[in-house]
PANU-127163 format. One record per residue (C-alpha): x, y, z. Coordinates in steps of 0.001 Angstrom, whole numbers, plus 500000, padded with zeros to 6 digits. Example, Ala and Ser with C-alpha at 12.3 -4.5 7.8 and 13.67 -1.06 7.14 Angstrom:
2
512300495500507800
513670498940507140
# end
This chain:
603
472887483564516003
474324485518513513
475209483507510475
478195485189508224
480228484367505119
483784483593505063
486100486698504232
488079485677501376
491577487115501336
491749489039497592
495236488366496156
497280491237497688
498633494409495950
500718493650492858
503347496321491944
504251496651488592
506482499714487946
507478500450484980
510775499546484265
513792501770482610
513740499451479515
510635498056477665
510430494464476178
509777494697473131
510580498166472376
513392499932470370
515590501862473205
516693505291471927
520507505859473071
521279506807476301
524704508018477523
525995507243481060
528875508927480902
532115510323483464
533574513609483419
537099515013484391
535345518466484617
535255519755488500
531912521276488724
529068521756486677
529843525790485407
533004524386484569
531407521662482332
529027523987480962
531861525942480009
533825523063478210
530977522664476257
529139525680474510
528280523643471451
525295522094474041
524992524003476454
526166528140476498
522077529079476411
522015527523480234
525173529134480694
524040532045480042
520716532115481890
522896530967485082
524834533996484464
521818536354484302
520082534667487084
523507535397489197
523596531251489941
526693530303488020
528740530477491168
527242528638493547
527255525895490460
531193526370490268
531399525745494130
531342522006495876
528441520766497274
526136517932496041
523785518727493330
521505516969490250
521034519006487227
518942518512484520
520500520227481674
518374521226478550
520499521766475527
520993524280473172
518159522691470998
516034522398474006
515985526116474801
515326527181471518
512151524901471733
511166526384474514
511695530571473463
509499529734470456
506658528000472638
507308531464474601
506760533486471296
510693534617472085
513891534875470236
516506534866473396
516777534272476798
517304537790477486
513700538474476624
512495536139479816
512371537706483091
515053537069485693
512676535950488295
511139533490485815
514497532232484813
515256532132488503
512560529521488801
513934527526485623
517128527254487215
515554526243490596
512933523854489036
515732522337487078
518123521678490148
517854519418492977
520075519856496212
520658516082496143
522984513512493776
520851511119492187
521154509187489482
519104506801486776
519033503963489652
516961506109491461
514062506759488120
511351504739487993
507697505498486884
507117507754489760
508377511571491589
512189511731492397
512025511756496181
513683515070496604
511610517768495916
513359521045493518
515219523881494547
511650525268493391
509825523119495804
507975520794493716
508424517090492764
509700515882489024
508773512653487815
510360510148485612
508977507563483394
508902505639480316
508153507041476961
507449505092473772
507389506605470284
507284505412466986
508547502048468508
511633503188470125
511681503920473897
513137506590476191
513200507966479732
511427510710479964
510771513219482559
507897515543483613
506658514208480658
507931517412479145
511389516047478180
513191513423477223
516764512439478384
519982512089476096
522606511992478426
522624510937481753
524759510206484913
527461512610484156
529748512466487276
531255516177488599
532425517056491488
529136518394492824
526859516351491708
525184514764488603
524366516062485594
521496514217483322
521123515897479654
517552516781478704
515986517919474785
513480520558476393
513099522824479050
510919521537481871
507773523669482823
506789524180486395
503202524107487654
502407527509488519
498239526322490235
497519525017492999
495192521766493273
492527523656493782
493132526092490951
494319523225488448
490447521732489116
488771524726488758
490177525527485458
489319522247484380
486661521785481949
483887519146483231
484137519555487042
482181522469488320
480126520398490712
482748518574492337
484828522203492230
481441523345494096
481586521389496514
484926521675497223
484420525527497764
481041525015500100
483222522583502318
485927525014503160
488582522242501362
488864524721498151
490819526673500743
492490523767502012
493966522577498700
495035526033497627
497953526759500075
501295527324498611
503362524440500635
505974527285501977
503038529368502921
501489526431504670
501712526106508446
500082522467508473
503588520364507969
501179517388506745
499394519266504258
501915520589502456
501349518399499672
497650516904499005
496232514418496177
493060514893494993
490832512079492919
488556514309491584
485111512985490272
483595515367486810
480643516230486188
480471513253483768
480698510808486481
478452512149489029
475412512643486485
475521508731485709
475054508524489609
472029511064489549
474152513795491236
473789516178488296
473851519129490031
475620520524493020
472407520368495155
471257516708494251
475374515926495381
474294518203498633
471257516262499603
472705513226499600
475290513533501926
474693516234504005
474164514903507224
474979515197510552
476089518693511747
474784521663509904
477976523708509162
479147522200505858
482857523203506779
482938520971509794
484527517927509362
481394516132510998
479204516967508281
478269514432506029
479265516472502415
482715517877503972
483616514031505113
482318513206501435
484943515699500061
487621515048502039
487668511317501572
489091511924498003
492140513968499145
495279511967500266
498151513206502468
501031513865500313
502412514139496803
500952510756495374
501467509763491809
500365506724490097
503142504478491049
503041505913494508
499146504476494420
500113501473493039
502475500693495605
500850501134498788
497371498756499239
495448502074501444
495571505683501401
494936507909504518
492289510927503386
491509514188505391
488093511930506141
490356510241509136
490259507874510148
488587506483506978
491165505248504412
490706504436500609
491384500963499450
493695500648496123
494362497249493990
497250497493491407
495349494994488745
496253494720485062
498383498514485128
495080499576486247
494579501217489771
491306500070491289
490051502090494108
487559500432496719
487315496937495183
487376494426497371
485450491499498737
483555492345501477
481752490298504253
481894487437501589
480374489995498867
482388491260496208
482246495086495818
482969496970492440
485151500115492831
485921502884490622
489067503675488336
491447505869488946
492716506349485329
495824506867483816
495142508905481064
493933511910482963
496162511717485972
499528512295487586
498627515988486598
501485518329488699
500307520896491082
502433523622492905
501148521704496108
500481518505495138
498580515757492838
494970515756490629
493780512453489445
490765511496487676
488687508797489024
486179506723486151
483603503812486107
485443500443484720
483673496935484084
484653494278486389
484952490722484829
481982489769486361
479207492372486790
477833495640485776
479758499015485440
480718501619487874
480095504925487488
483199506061489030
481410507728491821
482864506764495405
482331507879498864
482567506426502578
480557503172503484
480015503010506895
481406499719508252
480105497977511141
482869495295512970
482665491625511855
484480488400512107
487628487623509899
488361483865509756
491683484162508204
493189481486506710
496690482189507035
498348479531504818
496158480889502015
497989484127500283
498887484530496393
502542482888496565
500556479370497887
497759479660495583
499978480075492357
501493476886493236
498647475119491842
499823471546491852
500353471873495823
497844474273496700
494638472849498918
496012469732497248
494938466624498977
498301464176499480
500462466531497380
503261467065500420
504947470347501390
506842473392499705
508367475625501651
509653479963501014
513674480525501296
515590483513501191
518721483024498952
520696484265502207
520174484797505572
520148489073504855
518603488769500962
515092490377500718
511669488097501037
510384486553498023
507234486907499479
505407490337499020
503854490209502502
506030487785504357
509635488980505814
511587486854508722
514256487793510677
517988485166510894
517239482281508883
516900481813505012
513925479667505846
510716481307505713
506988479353505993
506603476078505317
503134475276503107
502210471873504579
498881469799503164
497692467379505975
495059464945506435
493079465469509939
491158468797510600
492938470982509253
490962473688507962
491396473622504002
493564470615504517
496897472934505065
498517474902507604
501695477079507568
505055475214509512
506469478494511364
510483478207511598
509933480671514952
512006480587517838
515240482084519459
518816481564519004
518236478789516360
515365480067514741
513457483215513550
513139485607516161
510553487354514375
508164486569511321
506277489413509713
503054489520507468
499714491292506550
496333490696507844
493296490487505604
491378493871506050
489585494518508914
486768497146510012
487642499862512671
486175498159515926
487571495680518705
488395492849518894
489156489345520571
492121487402518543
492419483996518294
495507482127517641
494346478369516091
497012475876516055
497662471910516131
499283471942519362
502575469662519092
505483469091521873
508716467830520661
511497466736522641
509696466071526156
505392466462527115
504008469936528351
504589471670531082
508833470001530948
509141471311527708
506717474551526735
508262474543522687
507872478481521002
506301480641523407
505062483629521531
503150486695521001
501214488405518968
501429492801517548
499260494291515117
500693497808513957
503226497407516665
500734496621519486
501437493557521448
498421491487522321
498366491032526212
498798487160526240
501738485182524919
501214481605524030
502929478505523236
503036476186520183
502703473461522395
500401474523524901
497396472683525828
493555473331526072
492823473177530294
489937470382530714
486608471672530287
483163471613528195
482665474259525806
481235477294528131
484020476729530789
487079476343528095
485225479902526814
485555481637529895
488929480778530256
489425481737526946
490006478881524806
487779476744522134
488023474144519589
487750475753516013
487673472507514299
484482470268513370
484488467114511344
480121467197511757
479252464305514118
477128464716516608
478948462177519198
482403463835518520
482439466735516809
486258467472517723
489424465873519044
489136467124522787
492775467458524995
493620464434527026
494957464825530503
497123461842531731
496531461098535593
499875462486536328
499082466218534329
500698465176531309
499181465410527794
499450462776525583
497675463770522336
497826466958519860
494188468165519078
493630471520517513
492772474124519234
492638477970520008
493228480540522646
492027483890523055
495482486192523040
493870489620523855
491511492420522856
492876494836520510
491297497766518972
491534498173515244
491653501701514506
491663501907510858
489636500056507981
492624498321506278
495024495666505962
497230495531509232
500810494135509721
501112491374512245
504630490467513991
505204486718515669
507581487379518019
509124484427519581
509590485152523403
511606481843524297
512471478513523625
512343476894520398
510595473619518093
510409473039514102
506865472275514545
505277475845514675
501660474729513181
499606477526512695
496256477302511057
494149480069511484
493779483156513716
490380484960513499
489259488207514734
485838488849516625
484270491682517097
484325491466521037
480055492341520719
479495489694518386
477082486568518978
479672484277519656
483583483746519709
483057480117519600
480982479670516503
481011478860513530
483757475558514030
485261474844510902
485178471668508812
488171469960507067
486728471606503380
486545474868504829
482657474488505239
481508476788508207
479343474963511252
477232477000513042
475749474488515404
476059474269518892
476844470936520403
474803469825523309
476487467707526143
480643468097527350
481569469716523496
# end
């Protein structure tokens, strides 16, 4: 028997994005303004004192009129000043002394075919791309103690939200500069990364990440992110040189630019699909790479992004840093970051070097009353005699206060419960699930969970209210992960059939519960002579095997089929790997304790 430690569920991704307006901080000015101008020509026009340099590069660039005509555009207008700034960084004394094409591109790189305004900025890219085809991005700058929104980190805004007819128009002190490399090139010119850069060419990906996104046929690859490890960081591994990174990881097939060789999978599990900037990191827990199906891990902690920390098996697992000094760096096709060791709290340093870990499938005993919102209730939380709280939406249609809980109808959401009995941990969540009257649907996220297959078990206090099973069958259920129903619905209030241990098994059900004694180790089902149950033991039935395709966090739906009852207990539901040892053990005790042993006799 294989004996295993408890996955413990790390506090989920925290988002902190950084906000329009700093605590703290001195805010520099910032106009929101209306205009009775028509168009944007005609407010350039109405005001040459700002802004007749722009007009006049529209004019020479042959745009002006399509800026006088309706349609539904966002500007970012340099000034006067701006432009001046920007011919003597050009070594120039006019605008006539830039190219057309090149002021083409300013124009385009300055104009989006989309109206957005401030509500939309936030420490991240503007979802629509430039007339230019690349992203901008907006944050927070703070100088000298004051505080302003700035963008491409090449300018800061003085004016913003100006209303025309077609479109907005947000007032900027510089002229914005658009990347002219590729990912591939930006890395290569980068001092401090020639090995990494090496290996990129070797594996074919140089080629990959050095595609101009019109020129590129692959719709998904348009845009790529790479964390790119330097020189620096791969020394302090011992991968000093491109051929000590070689023999490490070239295994497997021979031909380095197939994807089943063990350097190219190394390669391509630091580039992400898409544009991805810092925030765009920080808000989304795992990152699909080229490596498919192998995804990296991300944990917004402290405004830090940590990549690949987690607990795993019961063992906690340093990752690396992806830091913010040295990243968000804007490609013509994409995103370089810079990845770092850090110093966990507990624990020696990384050395910022990261690759795949090959997983193999094991069990996840998830606790699912245990997730941050219960644990920062600390007076109620695995709190012996300390009642019940409960997770409301301030209307039926507001969002969840819960960052990985949503429901459907009601504004009630779980209920945290602390019970005497065998519960495991002491608590269980009260689901308010059921049609008509009730939540139709409740939504959350699993713990993560290695690519394999699996059995699922659904552990509950079964509990019938208003009339004994089979008269009245309370919530009958079922179970999707990532949209994929599980084959078997089930009922809050269905019972265990009669049976020892090995025939409840093959009919897929167990007792997950064990208090430790010998004689009784668990409350077994009672069957009254006329088929009736009269007592509400805890138990668990097998809902299904279901293949887990990627390494990650998963969403699960309870979807109530029919029939309703308040008293939805759920407990636990674990996942086992459908070759493990045993689905039946370990049981678990009232503290949590697992118990591996296997009761002789009717148990």
């Amino acid at each position: 028997m294989k004996k295993i430690k408890l996955y413990t569920w790390k506090n989920a991704l925290g988002v902190l994005l950084l906000l329009l307006t700093m605590v703290g901080c001195k805010k520099e000015p910032i106009v929101s303004m209306v205009s009775d101008q028509v168009n944007i020509t005609g407010y350039l026009d109405k005001n040459p004192d700002q802004f007749s340099e722009f007009r006049k590069i529209l004019e020479i660039t042959d745009t002006d009129g399509f800026l006088q005509a309706y349609g539904n555009y966002t500007l970012f207008l340099p000034t006067n000043d701006g432009i001046k700034k920007y011919l003597a960084d050009m070594g120039k004394t006019s605008v006539e002394q830039i190219s057309v094409d090149e002021l083409r591109d300013m124009v385009r790189f300055h104009l989006l075919e989309d109206t957005i305004s401030t509500v939309h900025f936030g420490d991240s890219k503007l979802n629509s791309l430039t007339m230019l085809g690349q992203y901008l991005i907006t944050g927070v700058n703070t100088s000298g103690g004051q505080t302003s929104i700035s963008i491409n980190r090449q300018a800061n805004l003085e004016a913003s939200n100006i209303r025309l007819g077609n479109g907005y128009v947000h007032v900027i002190d510089n002229v914005l500069r658009q990347a002219k490399l590729t990912v591939a090139q930006m890395l290569e010119a980068k001092p401090g990364y020639t090995i990494f850069t090496q290996a990129l060419k070797e594996t074919g990906l140089y080629d990959t990440l050095n595609i101009l996104p019109a020129s590129n046929s692959n719709t998904d690859q348009k845009f790529l992110t790479l964390l790119a490890e330097s020189d620096q960081t791969l020394s302090a591994e011992g991968l000093g040189t491109y051929e000590l990174l070689k023999a490490k990881y070239n295994k497997g097939v021979t031909d380095l630019k197939d994807p089943a060789n063990g350097l190219h999978a190394y390669v391509a599990y630091h580039i992400l699909y898409g544009a991805k900037y810092f925030a765009d990191i920080a808000t989304t827990q795992a990152q699909q790479t080229l490596a498919s199906p192998e995804i990296i891990q991300t944990d917004f902690v402290n405004d830090q992004i940590l990549i690949n920390d987690m607990v795993f098996n019961g063992t906690y697992e340093p990752g690396v840093l992806l830091t913010r000094t040295n990243s968000d760096n804007s490609a013509v096709n994409g995103v370089l970051h810079n990845v770092s060791g850090y110093t966990p709290v507990s624990g020696t340093a990384t050395t910022g070097h990261f690759a795949i870990k090959k997983r193999e499938p094991f069990p996840v005993y998830w606790d699912v009353a245990d997730f941050p919102e219960t644990r920062a209730n600390v007076a109620k939380f695995r709190t012996p005699g300390a009642g019940s709280f409960d997770f409301r939406k301030t209307s039926k249609t507001a969002p969840s206060p819960l960052k990985d809980w949503d429901w459907a109808t009601q504004i009630y959401g779980p209920n945290y419960v602390n019970a005497t009995g065998a519960w495991v941990y002491g608590d269980y969540l009260n689901l308010p699930l059921g049609v008509k009257s009730r939540n139709d649907w409740m939504r959350t996220k699993t713990p993560l969970i290695v690519r394999g297959t699996y059995n699922v078990w659904v552990c509950y206090r079964r509990q019938n209210q208003s009339g004994r099973w089979p008269n009245r069958i309370g919530t009958k259920a079922r179970i999707l992960i990532d949209d994929v129903a599980l084959p078997k619905p089930f009922f809050f209030a269905e019972p265990p059939p009669p049976g020892n241990t090995v025939e409840l098994a093959a009919l897929g059900w167990k007792y997950y519960t064990s208090n430790g004694n010998a004689a009784a180790p668990f409350e077994k089902q009672r069957i009254r002579t006329d088929g009736q149950t009269d007592n509400s033991p805890w138990v668990a039935k097998n809902i299904g095997v279901i293949e887990i395709k990627t390494t990650d966090t998963h969403t699960m739906l309870l979807e109530a089929l029919q029939d309703s009852q308040s008293q939805n207990n759920l407990d636990m539901i674990h996942f086992i790997p459908v070759t493990w040892d045993s689905q039946i053990l370990p049981r678990f005790k009232p503290d949590g304790t697992p118990d591996f042993t296997d009761y002789p006799g009717d148990h």
